[in-house]
Residue, then its C-alpha position, 0 to 999 in steps of 0.5 A: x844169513x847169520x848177524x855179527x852176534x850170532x854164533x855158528x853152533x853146528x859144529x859141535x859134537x855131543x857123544x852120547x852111549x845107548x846106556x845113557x839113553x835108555x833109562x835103567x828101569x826100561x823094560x828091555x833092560x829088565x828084560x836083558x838083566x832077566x833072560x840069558x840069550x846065549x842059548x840062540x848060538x847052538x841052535x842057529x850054528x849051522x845057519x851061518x858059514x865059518x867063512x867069508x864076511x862076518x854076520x851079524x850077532x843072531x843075538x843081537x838080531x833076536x832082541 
């Protein structure tokens, strides 16, 4: 039960990014800065039809 003095704070939004969550020096972006992935996309080529729905990024999938 909310009193007359009390505010209703449930109805705002905050947007945030994945950049501003994960701090620079985190492992995993010294990793990405570090590795090139695109060699995942010739080797798993085959694996995916050129057809029908779109898959998800093997590369997102491989980190």
């Amino acid at each position: 039960m909310m009193r007359r003095n009390q505010t209703n704070d449930r109805g705002q939004l905050e947007m945030l990014t994945i950049d501003q969550l994960v701090p620079e020096d985190h492992l995993v972006c010294k990793l990405e800065s570090a590795i090139d992935f695109s060699f995942i996309y010739p080797l798993v080529e085959n694996l995916y039809s050129r057809i029908g729905r779109p898959s998800i990024d093997p590369v997102v999938m491989f980190r």
